[in-house]
ChimeraX commands (.cxc) that place a marker at each C-alpha (Angstrom):
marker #1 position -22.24,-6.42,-6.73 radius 0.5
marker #1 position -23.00,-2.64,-5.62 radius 0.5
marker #1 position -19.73,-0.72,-3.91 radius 0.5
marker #1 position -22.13,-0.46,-0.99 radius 0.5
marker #1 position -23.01,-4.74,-0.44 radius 0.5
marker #1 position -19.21,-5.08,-1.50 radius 0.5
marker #1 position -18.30,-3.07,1.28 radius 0.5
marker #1 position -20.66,-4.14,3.56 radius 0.5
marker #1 position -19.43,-7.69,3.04 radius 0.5
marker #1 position -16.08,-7.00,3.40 radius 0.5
marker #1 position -16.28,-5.76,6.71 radius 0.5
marker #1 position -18.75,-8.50,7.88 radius 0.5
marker #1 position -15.98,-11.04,6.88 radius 0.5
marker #1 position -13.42,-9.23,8.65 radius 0.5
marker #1 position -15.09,-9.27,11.81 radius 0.5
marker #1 position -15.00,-12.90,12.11 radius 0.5
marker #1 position -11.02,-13.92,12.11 radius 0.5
marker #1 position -9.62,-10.53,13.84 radius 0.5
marker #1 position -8.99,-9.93,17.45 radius 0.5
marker #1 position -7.05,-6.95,18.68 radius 0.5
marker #1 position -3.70,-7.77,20.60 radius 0.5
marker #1 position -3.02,-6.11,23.64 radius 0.5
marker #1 position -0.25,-3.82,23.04 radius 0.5
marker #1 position 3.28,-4.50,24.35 radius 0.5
marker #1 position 5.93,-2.52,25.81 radius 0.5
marker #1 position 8.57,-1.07,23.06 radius 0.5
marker #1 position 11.19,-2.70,22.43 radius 0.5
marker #1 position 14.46,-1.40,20.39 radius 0.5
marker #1 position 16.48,-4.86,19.89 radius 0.5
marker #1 position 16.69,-6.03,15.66 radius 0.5
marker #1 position 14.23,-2.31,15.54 radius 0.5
marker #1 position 14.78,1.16,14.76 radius 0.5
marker #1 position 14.72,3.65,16.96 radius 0.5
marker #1 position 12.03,5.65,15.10 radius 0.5
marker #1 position 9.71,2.73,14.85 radius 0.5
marker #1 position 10.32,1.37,18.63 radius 0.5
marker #1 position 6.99,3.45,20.43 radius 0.5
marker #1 position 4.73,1.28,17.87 radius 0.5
marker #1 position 3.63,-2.18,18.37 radius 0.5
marker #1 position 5.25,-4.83,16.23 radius 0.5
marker #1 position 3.53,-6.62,13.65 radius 0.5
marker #1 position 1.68,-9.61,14.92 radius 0.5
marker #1 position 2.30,-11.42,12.08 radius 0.5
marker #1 position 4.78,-12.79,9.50 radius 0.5
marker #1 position 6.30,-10.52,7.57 radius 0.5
marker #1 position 7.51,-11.63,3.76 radius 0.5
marker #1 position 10.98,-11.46,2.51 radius 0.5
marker #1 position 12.03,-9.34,-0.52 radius 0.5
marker #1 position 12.96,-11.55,-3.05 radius 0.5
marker #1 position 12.38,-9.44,-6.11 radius 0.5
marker #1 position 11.65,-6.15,-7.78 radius 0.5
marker #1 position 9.56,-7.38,-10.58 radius 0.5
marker #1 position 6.27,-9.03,-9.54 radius 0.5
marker #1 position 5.90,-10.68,-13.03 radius 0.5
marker #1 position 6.97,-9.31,-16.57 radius 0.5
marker #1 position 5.71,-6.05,-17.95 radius 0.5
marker #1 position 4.69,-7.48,-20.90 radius 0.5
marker #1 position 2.33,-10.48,-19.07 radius 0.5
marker #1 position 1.10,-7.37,-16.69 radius 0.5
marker #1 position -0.22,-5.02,-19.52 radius 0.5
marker #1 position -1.32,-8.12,-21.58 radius 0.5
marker #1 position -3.95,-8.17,-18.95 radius 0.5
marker #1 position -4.35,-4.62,-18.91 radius 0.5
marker #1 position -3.37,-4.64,-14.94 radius 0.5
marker #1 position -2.20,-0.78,-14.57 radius 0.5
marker #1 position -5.17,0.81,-16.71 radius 0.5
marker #1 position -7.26,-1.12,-14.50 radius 0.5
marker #1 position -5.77,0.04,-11.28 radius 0.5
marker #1 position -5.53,3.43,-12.62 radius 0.5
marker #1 position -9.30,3.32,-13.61 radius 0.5
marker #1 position -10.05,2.42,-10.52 radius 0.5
marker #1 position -8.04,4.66,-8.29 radius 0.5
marker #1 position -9.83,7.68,-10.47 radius 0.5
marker #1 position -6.08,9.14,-11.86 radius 0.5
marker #1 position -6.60,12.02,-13.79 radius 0.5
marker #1 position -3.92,14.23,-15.96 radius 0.5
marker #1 position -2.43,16.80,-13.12 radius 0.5
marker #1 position -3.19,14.80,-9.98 radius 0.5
marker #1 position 0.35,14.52,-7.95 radius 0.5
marker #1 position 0.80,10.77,-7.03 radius 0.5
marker #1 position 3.45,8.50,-5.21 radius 0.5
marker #1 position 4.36,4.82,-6.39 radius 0.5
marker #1 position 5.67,3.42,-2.87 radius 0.5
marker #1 position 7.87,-0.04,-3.48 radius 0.5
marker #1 position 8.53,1.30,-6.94 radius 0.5
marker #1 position 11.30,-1.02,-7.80 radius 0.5
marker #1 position 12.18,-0.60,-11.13 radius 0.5
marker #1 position 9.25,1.18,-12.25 radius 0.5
marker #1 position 6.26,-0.40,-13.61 radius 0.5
marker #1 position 3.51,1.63,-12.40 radius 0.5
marker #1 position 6.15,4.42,-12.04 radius 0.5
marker #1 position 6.20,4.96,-15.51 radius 0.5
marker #1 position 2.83,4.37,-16.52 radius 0.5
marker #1 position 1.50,6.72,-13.89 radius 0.5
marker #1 position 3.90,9.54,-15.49 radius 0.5
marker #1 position 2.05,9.25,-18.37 radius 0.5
marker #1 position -1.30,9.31,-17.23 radius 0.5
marker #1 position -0.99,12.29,-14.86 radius 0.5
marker #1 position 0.64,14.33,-18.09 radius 0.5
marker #1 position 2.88,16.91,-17.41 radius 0.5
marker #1 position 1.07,19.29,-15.11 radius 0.5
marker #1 position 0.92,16.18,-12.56 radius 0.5
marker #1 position 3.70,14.64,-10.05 radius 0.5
marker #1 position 4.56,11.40,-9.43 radius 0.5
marker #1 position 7.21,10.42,-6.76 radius 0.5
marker #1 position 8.68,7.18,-6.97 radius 0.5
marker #1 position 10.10,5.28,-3.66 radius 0.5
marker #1 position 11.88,2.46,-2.53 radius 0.5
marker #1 position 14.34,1.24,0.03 radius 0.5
marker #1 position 16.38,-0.78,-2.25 radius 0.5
marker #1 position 18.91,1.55,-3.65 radius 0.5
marker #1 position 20.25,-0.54,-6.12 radius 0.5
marker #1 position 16.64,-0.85,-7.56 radius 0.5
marker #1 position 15.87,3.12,-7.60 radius 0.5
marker #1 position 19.62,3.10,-9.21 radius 0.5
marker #1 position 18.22,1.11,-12.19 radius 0.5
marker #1 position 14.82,2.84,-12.19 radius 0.5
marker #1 position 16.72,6.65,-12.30 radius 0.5
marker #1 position 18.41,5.41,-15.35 radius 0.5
marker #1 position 15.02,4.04,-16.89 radius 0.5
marker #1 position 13.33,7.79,-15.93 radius 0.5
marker #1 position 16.09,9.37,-17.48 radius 0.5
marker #1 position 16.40,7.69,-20.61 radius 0.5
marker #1 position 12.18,7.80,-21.48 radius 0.5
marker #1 position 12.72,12.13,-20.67 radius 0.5
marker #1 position 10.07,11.48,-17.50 radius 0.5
marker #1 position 10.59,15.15,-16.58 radius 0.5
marker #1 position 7.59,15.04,-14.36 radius 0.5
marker #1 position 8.95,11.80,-11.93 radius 0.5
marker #1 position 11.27,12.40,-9.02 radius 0.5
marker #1 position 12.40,9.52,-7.26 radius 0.5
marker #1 position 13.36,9.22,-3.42 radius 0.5
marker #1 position 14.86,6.65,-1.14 radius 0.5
marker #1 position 12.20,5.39,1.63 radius 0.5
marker #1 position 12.79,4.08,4.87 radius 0.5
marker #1 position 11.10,0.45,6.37 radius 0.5
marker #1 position 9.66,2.45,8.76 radius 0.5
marker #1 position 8.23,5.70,7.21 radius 0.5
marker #1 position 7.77,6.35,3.24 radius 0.5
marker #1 position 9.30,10.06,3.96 radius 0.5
marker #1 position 6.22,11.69,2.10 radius 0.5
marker #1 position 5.92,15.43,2.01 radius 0.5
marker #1 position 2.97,16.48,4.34 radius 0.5
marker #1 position -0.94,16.79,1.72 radius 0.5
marker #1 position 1.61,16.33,-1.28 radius 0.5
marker #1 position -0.46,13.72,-2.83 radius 0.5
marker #1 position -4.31,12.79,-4.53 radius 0.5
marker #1 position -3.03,8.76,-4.60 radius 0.5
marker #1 position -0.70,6.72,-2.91 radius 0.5
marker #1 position 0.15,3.24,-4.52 radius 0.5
marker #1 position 1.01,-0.08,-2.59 radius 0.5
marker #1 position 1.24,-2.26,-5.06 radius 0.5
marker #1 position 2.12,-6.14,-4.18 radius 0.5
marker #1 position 4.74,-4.64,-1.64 radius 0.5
marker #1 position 2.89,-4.01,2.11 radius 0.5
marker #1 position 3.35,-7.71,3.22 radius 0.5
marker #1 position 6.57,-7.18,2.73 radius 0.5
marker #1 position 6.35,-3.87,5.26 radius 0.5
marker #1 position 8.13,-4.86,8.25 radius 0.5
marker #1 position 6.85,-1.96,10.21 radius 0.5
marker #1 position 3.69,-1.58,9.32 radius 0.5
marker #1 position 2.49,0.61,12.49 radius 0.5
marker #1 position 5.36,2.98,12.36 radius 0.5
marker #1 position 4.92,3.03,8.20 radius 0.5
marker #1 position 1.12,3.69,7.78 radius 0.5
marker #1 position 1.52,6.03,10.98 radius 0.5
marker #1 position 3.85,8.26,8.74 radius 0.5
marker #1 position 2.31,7.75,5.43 radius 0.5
marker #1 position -1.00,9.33,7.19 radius 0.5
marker #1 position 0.11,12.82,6.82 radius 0.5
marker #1 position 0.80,12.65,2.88 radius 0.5
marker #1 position -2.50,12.52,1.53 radius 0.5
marker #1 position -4.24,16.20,-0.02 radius 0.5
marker #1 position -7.89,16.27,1.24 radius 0.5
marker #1 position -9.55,13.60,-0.69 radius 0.5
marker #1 position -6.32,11.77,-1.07 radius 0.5
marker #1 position -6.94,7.48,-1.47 radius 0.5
marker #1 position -4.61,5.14,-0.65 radius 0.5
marker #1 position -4.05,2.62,-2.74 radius 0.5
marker #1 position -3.40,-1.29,-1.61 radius 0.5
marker #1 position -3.23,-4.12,-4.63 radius 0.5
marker #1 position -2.00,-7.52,-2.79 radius 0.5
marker #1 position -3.16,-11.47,-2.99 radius 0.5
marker #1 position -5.50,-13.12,-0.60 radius 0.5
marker #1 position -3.25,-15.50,0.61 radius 0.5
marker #1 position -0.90,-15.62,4.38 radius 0.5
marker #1 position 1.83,-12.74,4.75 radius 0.5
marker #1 position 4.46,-15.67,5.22 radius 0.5
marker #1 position 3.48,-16.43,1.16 radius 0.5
marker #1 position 4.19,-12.64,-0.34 radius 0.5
marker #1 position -0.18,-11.65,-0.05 radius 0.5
marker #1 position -1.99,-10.58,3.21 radius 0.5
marker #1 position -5.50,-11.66,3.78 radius 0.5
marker #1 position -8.12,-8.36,3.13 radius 0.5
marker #1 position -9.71,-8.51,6.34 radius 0.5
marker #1 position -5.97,-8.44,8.05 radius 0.5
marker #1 position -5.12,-5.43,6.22 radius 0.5
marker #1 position -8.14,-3.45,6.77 radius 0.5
marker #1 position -7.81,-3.77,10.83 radius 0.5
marker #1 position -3.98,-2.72,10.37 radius 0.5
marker #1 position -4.84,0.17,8.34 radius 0.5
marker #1 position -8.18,1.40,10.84 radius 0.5
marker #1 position -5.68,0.51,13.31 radius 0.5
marker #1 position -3.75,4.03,12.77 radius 0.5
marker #1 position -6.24,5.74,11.11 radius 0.5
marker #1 position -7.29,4.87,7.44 radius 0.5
marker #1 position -10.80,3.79,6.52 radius 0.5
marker #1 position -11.47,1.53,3.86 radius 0.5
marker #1 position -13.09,2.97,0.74 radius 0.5
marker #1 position -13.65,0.81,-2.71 radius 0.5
marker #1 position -12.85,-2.98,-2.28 radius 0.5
marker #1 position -12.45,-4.90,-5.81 radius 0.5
marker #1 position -11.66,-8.52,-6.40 radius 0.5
marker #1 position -10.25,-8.39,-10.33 radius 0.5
marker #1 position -8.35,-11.25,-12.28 radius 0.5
marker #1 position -6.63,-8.62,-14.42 radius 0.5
marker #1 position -4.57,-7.55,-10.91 radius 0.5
marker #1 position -3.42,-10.96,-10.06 radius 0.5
marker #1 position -5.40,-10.17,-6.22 radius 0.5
marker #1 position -7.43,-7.37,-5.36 radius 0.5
marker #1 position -7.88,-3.80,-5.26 radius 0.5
marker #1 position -8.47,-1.89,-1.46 radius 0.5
marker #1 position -8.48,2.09,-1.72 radius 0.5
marker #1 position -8.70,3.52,1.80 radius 0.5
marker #1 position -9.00,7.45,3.00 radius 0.5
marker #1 position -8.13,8.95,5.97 radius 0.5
marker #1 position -10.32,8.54,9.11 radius 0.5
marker #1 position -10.55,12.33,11.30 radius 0.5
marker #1 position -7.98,11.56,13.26 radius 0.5
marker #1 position -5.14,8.99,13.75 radius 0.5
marker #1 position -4.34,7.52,17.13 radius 0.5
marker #1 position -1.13,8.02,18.71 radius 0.5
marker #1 position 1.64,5.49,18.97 radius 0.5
marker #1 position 1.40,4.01,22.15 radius 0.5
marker #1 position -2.62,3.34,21.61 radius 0.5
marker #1 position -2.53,1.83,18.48 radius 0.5
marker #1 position -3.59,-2.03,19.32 radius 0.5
marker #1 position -2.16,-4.69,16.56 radius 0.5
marker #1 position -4.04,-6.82,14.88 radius 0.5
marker #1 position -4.06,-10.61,14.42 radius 0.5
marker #1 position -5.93,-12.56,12.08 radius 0.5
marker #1 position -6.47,-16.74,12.70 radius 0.5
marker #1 position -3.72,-18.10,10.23 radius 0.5
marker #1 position -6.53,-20.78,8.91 radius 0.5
marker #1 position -8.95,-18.00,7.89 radius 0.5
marker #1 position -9.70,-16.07,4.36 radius 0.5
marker #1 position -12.04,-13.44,3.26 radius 0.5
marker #1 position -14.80,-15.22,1.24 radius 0.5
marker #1 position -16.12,-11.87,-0.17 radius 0.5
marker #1 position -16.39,-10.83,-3.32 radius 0.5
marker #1 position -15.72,-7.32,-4.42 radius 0.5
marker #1 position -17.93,-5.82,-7.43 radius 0.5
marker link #1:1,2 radius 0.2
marker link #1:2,3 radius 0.2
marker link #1:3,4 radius 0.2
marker link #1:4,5 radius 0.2
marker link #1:5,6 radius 0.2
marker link #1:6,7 radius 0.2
marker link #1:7,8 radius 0.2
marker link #1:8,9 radius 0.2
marker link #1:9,10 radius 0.2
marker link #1:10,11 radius 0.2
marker link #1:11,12 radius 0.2
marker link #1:12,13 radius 0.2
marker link #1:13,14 radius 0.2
marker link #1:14,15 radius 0.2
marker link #1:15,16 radius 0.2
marker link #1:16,17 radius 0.2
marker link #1:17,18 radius 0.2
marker link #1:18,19 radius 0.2
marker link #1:19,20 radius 0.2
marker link #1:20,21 radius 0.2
marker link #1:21,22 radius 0.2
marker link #1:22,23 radius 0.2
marker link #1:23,24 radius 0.2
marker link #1:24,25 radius 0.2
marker link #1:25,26 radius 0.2
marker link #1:26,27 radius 0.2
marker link #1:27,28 radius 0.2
marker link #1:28,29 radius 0.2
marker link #1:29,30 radius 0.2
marker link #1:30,31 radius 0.2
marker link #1:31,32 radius 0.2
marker link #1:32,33 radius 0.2
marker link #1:33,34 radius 0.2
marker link #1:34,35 radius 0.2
marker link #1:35,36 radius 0.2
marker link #1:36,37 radius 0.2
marker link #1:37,38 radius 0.2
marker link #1:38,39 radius 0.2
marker link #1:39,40 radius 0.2
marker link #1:40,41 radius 0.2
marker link #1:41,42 radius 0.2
marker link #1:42,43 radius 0.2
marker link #1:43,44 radius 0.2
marker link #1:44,45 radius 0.2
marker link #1:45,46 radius 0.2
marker link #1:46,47 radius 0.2
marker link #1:47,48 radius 0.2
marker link #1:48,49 radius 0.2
marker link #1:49,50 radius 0.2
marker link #1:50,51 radius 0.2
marker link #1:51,52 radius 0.2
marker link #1:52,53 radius 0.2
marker link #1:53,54 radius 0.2
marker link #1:54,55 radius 0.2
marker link #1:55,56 radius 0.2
marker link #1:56,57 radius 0.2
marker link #1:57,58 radius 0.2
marker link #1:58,59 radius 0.2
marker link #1:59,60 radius 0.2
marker link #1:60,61 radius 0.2
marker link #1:61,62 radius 0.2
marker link #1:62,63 radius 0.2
marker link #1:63,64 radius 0.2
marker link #1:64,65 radius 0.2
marker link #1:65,66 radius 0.2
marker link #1:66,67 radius 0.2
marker link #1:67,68 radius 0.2
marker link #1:68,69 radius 0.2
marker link #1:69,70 radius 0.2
marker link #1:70,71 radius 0.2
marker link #1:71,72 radius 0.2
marker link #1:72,73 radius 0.2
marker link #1:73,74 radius 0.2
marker link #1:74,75 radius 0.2
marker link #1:75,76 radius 0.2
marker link #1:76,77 radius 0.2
marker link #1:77,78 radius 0.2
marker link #1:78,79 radius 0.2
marker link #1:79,80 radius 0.2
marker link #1:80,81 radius 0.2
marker link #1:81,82 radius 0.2
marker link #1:82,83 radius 0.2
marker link #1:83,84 radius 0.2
marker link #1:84,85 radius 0.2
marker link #1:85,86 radius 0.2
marker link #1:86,87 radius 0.2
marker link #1:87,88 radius 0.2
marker link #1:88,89 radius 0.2
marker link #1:89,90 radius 0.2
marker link #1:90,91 radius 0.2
marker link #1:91,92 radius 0.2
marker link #1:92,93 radius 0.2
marker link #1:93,94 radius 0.2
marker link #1:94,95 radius 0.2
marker link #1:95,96 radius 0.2
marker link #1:96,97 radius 0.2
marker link #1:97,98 radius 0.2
marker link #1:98,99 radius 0.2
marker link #1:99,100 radius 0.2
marker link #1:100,101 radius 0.2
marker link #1:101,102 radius 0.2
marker link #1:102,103 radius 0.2
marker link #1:103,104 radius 0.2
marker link #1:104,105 radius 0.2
marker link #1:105,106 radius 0.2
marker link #1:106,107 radius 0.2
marker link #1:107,108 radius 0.2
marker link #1:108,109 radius 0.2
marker link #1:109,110 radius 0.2
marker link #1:110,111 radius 0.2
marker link #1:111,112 radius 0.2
marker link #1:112,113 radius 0.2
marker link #1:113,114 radius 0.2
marker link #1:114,115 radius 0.2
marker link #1:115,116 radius 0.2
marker link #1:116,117 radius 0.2
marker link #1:117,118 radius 0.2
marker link #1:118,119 radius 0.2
marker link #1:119,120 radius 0.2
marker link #1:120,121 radius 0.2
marker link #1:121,122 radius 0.2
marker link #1:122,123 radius 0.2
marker link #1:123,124 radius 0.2
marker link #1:124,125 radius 0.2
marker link #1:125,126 radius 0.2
marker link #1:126,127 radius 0.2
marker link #1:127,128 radius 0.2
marker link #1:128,129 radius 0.2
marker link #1:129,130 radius 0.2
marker link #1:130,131 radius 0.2
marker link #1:131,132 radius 0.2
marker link #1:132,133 radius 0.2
marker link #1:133,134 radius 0.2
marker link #1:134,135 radius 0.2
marker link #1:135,136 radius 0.2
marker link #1:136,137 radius 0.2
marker link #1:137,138 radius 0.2
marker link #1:138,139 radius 0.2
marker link #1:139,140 radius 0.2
marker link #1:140,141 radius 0.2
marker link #1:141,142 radius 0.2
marker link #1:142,143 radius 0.2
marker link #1:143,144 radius 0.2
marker link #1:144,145 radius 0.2
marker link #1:145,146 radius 0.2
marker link #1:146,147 radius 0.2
marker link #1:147,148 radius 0.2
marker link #1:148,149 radius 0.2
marker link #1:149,150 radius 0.2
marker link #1:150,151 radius 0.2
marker link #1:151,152 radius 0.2
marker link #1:152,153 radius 0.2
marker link #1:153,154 radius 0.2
marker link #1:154,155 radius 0.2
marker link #1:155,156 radius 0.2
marker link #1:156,157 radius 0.2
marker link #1:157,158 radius 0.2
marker link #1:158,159 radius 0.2
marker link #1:159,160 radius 0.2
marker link #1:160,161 radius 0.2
marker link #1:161,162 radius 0.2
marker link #1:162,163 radius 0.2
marker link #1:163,164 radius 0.2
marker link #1:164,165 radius 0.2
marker link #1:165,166 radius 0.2
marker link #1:166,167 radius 0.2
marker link #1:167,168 radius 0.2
marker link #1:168,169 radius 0.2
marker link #1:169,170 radius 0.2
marker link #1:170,171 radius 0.2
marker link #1:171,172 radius 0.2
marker link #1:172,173 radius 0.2
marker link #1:173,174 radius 0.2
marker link #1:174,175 radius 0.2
marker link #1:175,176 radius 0.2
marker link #1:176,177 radius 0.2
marker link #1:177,178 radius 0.2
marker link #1:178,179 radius 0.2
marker link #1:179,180 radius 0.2
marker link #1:180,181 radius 0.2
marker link #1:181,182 radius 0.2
marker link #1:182,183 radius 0.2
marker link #1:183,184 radius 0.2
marker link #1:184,185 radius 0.2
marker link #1:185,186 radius 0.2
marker link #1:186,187 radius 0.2
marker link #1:187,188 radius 0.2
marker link #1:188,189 radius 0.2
marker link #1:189,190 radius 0.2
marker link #1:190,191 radius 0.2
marker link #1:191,192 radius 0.2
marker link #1:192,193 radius 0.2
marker link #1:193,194 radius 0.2
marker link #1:194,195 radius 0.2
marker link #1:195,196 radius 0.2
marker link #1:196,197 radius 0.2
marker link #1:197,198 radius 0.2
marker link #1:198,199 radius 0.2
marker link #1:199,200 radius 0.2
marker link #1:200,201 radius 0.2
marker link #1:201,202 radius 0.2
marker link #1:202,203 radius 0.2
marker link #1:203,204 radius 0.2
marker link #1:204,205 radius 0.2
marker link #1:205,206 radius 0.2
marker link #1:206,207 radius 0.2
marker link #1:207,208 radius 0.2
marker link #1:208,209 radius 0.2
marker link #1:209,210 radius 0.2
marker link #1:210,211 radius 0.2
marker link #1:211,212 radius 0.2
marker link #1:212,213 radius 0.2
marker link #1:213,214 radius 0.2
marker link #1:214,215 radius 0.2
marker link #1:215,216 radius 0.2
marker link #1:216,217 radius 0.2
marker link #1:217,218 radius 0.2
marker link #1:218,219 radius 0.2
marker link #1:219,220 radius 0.2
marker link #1:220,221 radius 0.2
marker link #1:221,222 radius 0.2
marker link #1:222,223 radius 0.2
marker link #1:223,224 radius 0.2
marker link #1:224,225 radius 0.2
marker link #1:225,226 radius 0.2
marker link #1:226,227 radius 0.2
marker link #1:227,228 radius 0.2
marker link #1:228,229 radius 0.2
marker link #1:229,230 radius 0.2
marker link #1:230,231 radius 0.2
marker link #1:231,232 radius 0.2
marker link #1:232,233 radius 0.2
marker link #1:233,234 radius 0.2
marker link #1:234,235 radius 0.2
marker link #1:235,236 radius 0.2
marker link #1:236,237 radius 0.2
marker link #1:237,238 radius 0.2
marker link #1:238,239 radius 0.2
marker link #1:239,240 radius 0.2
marker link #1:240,241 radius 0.2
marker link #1:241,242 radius 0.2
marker link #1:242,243 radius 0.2
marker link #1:243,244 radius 0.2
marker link #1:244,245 radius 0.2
marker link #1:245,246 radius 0.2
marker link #1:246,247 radius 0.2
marker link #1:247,248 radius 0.2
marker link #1:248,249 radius 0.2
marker link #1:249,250 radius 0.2
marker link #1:250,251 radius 0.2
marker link #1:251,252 radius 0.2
view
């Protein structure tokens, strides 16, 4: 399929399940204070339960990161963040294919998981990876610091989604891509449908890009950009999707 029916189908499908939410007052209680003035998620929200999606070895026997890579367009010297790094999959693998004139920046809120990745970094000589603690509400990017942002298999398990794309908006250089690999499946079962994840990110300002269904990922492959402008807090509308419903599309 071209990128152009692929996209075109994709949004038909995601037309049908969504309806917009009417936005409630902010509220602080089991919230921070930062992420209070956005809507809450609409929506389950998955529970960490690990760092590792599957093993290393079962991810690059189907050649999952090259493929991502590939697709995302990552070239040696582009500066690129791996949000949800855990202990450093694409982390690593990103360090090398960026080379040493490029930047990658790895994040997490798990501290005991960026512990265990510094020590990984350190040991393989990955002088051109930093790595920085994240909040649940904001990724703490540096303002156009980055060509790619990578969410790989982690925003389900965003519980602020609003508040976190809302800050991660800023990051991207001009030309910048966001990055989303996840599973077609509920939020409450660690995957998010597509057409749910595309109205939270046009929701704050992000417009969807290159959709890709691809066995080698284990889901499929959204890269968004940066619409002209992103909304501000208290008009951003959240999204629900019908929990019955799936995207039927099929990426190229």
């Amino acid at each position: 399929m071209s990128r152009a029916a692929a996209l075109a189908s994709f949004a038909l499908a995601a037309l049908a399940p969504l309806v917009l939410a009417a936005c409630k007052p902010a509220q602080t209680d089991g919230r921070t204070v930062s992420s209070g003035e956005f809507p809450r998620a609409d929506r389950p929200v998955s529970k960490v339960v690990s760092n590792a999606f599957s093993t290393e070895a079962d991810r690059d026997n189907r050649g999952e990161a090259n493929m991502v890579m590939d697709l995302a367009r990552v070239q040696a010297g582009q500066s690129v963040a791996d949000i949800g790094a855990g202990e450093g999959y694409y982390t690593v693998r990103l360090a090398e294919r960026v080379g040493a004139t490029g930047r990658v920046l790895a994040q997490d809120i798990d501290g005991d998981a960026l512990s265990r990745l510094g020590a990984r970094v350190e040991k393989d000589r990955l002088d051109n990876v930093s790595i920085k603690p994240g909040a649940a509400d904001d990724p703490r990017l540096p303002e156009r610091g980055f060509d790619r942002v990578f969410l790989i298999h982690m925003y389900h398990e965003v519980a602020e989604p609003y508040a976190f794309l809302w800050n991660l908006w800023p990051a991207l250089k001009p030309g910048g891509r966001v990055v989303v690999v996840d599973i077609d499946r509920p939020t409450e079962r660690h995957g998010i449908p597509p057409a749910l994840l595309q109205c939270e990110m046009e929701a704050v300002g992000f417009r969807l890009d290159e959709f890709h269904r691809k066995p080698e990922i284990a889901g499929y492959y959204a890269q968004f950009v940066v619409a002209k402008a992103r909304p501000e807090p208290a008009k951003i509308k959240p999204c629900r999707v019908a929990p019955a419903k799936s995207m039927s599309a099929q990426g190229r």
